[in-house]
C-alpha positions as CSV (number, residue, x, y, z in Angstrom):
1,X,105.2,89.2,88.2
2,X,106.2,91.1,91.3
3,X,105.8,94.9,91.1
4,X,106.9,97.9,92.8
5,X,103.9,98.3,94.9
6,X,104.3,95.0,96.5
7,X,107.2,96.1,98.2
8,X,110.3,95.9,95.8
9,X,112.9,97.9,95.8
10,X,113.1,100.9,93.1
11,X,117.1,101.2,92.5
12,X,118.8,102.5,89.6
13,X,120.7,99.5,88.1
14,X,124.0,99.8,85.9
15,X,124.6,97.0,84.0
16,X,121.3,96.6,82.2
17,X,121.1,100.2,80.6
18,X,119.7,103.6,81.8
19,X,116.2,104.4,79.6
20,X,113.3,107.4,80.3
21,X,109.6,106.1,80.2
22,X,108.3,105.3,76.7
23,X,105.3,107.2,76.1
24,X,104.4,109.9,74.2
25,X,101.5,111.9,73.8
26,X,100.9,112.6,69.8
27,X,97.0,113.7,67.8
28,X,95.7,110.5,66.4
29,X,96.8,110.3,62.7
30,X,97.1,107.3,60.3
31,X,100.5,105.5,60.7
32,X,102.1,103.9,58.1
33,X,103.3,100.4,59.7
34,X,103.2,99.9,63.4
35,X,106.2,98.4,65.4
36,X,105.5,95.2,67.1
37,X,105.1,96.8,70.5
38,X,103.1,99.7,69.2
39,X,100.6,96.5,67.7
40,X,100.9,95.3,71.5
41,X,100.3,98.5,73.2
42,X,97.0,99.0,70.5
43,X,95.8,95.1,71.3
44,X,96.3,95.4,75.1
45,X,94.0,98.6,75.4
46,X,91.7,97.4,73.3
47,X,91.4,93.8,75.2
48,X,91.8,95.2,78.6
49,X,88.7,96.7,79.6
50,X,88.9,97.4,82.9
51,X,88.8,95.8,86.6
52,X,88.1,92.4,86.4
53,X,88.2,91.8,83.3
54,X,89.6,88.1,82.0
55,X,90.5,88.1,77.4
56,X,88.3,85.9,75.7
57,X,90.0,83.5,73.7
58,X,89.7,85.4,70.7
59,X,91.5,88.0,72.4
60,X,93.8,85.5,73.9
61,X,95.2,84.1,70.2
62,X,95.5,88.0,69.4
63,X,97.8,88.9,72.1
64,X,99.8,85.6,71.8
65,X,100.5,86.1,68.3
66,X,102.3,89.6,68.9
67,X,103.7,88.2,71.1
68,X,105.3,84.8,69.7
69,X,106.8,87.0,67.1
70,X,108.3,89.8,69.1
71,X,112.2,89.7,69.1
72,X,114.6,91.3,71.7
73,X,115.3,94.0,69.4
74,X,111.6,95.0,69.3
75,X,112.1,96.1,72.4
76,X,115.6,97.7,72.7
77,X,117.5,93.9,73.3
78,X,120.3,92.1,71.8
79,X,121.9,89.2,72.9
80,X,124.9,91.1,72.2
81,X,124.7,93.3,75.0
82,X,127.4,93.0,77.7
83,X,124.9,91.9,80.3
84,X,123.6,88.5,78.2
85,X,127.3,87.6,77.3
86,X,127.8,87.0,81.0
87,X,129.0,83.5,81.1
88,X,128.5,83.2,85.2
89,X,126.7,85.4,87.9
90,X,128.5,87.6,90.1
91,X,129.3,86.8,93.3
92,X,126.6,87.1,96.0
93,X,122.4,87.0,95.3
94,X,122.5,87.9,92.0
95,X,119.4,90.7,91.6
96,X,116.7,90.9,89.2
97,X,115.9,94.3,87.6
98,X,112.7,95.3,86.2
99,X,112.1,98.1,83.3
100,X,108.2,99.6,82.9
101,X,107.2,99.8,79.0
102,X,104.2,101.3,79.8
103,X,101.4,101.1,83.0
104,X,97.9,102.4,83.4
105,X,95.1,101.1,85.6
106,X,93.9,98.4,83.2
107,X,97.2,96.7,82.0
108,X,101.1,97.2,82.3
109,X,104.0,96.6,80.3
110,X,107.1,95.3,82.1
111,X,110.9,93.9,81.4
112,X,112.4,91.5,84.1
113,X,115.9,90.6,83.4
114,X,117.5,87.6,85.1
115,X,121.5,87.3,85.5
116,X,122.2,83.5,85.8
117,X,120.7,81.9,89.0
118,X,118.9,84.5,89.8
119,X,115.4,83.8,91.1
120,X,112.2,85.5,91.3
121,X,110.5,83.4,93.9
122,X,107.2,81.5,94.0
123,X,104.2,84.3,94.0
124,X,100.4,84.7,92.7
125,X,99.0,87.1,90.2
126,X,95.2,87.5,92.1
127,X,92.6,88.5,89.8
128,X,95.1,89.2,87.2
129,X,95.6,87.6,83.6
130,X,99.7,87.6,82.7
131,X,101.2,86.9,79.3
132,X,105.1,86.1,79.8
133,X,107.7,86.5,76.4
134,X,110.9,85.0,77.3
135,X,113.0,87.0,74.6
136,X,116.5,86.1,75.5
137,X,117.7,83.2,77.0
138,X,116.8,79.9,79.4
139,X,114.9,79.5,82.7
140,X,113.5,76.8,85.0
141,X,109.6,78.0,85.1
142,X,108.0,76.2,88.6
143,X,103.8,77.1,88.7
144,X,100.5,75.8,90.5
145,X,96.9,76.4,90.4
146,X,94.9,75.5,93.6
147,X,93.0,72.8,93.7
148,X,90.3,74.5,95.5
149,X,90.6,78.2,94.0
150,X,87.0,79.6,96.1
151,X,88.4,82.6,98.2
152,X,92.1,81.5,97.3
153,X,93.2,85.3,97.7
154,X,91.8,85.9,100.8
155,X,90.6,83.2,102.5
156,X,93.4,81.1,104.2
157,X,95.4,82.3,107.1
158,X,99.1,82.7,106.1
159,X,100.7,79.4,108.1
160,X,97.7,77.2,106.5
161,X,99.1,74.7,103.7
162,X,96.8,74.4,100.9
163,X,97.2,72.3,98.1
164,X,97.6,73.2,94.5
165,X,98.2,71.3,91.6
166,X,101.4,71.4,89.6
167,X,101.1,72.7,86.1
168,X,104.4,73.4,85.0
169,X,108.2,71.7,86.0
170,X,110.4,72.5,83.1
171,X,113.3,74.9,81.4
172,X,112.1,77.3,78.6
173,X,114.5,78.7,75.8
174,X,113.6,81.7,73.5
175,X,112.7,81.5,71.7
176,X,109.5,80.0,72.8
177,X,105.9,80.5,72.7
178,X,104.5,83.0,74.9
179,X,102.5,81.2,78.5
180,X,99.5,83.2,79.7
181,X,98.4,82.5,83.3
182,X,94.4,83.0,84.4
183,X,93.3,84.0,88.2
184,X,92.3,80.8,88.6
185,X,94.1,78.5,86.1
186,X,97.1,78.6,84.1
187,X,99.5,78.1,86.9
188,X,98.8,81.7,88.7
189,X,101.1,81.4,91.1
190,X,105.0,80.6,89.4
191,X,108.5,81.2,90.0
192,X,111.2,81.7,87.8
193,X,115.0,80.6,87.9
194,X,117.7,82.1,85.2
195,X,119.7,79.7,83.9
196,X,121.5,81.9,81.9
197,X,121.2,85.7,81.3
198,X,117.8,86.1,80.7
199,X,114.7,89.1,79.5
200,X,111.0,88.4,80.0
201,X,108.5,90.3,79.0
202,X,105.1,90.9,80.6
203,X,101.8,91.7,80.1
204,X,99.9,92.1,83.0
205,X,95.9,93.3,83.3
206,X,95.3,94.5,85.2
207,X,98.2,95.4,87.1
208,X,99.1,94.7,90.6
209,X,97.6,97.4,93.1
210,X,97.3,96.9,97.1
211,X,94.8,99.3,97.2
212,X,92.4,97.4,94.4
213,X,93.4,94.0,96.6
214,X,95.7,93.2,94.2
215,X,98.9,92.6,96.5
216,X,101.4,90.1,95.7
217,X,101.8,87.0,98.0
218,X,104.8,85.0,98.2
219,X,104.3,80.8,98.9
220,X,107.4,78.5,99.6
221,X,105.9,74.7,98.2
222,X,106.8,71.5,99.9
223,X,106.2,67.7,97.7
224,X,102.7,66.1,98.3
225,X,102.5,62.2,97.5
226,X,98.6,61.5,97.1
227,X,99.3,57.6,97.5
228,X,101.2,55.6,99.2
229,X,101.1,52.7,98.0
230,X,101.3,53.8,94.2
231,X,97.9,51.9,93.3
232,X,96.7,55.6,91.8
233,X,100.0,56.0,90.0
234,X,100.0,52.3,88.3
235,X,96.2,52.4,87.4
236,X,96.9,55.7,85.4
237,X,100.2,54.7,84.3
238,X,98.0,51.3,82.4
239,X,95.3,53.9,81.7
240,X,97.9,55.6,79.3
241,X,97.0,58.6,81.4
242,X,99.6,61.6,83.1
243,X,99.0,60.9,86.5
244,X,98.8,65.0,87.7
245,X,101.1,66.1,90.7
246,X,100.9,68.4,93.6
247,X,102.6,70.3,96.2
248,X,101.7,72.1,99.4
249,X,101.6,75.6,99.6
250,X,102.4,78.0,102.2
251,X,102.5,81.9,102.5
252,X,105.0,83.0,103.3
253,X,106.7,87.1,103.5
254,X,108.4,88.4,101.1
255,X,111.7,86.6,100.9
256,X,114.3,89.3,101.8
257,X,116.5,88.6,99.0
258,X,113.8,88.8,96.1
259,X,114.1,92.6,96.3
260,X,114.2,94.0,92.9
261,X,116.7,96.4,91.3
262,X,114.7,98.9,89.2
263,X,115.5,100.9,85.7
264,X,114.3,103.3,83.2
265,X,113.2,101.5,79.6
266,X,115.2,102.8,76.9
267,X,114.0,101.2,73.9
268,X,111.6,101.9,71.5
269,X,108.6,104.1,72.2
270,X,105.1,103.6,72.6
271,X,102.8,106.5,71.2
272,X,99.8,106.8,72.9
273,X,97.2,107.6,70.0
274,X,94.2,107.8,72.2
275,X,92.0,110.6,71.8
């Protein structure tokens, strides 16, 4: 997801709630029972190593169980809460706003929430594996992959199209199971759109960071028809196959209007118990 370091804009937002950073520093003792976001704060440092590094599947089924049983409250939510009873946006581009759980050089914790219609635009995660909890509420979730993913960070001027492959077209309700995108696969570069009030949470290791080459870049997609003459569609259509779709891809700056709103977590802490 798009982070403060890639140019968004750090506001205080009313409307969402007012929180101080959730961390605290304690001796490392024996804990009784662990919240669910303490058991996500303990999995994520222990899978994310450092730069570069991508879970193994193992590590992958560990994460996604957390996080397919968090609920909203685990992290401070209710869908009672003024700002997910909103039956319409307001007037104007309605603004996302993001809260920080937790960040450190290897992996960060994060809260986007969505009013209706609001839209966080099409952008890549390079380098970066992201696990993304919808908690409250339904979205439209648009992502790609390249096709040819050799140097896809770097590589291509801005203006060039490149194709990517489509890997996901569809609306998600929570409570769902979590998606995890890959640098290279998973549908790395996505785009959300609130349907209705919505809270997402994110996992993201490591973190963006311009000055690691992590910056965020920002594509608007235009339809690709492989065929003209359908003769590739009808052979997989008998095939009993899903014929795959694609869509070109262009960089683009950062839209003007997918400026972020930005506020303090206020919901349960995470105690650091490293030592």
């Amino acid at each position: 997801m798009v982070a403060t370091e890639n140019g968004v804009v750090e506001r205080r937002r009313e409307g969402v709630g007012r929180v101080r950073r959730g961390i605290e520093k304690k001796k490392c003792k024996k804990m009784k029972k662990r919240s669910s976001l303490q058991r996500l704060f303990v999995a994520c440092r222990d899978v994310f190593k450092g730069l570069g590094t991508v879970p193994q599947p193992i590590d992958v089924t560990k994460l996604c169980h957390i996080l397919d049983n968090m609920r909203p409250e685990d992290v401070g939510l209710s869908k009672d809460i003024p700002f997910f009873k909103a039956k319409r946006a307001a007037q104007g581009i309605p603004k996302v706003t993001c809260a920080t759980v937790y960040k450190c050089e290897e992996f960060s914790l994060c809260i986007f929430f969505l009013p209706p219609r609001a839209v966080i635009p099409l952008h890549n995660h390079p380098g970066m594996t992201v696990f993304s909890k919808l908690l409250l509420g339904s979205m439209h979730i648009k992502s790609y992959d390249w096709v040819d993913p050799v140097g896809s960070d770097s590589s291509s001027p801005p203006s060039k199209l490149r194709l990517a492959r489509l890997k996901a077209d569809s609306v998600f309700t929570a409570p769902c199971n979590t998606s995890v995108l890959y640098p290279t696969s998973g549908g790395n570069i996505h785009a959300f759109t609130a349907i209705t009030p919505c809270a997402v949470l994110d996992v993201l290791g490591p973190p963006y960071s311009k000055k690691d080459g992590r910056d965020c870049s920002y594509y608007k997609d235009s339809p690709y028809t492989p065929f003209s003459n359908g003769e590739a569609r009808t052979r997989k259509e008998e095939d009993g196959e899903e014929e795959e779709r694609y869509g070109w891809l262009e960089e683009v700056e950062m839209p003007e209007d997918s400026k972020m709103d930005w506020t303090e977590y206020l919901g349960p802490q995470i105690i650091d118990t490293s030592c």
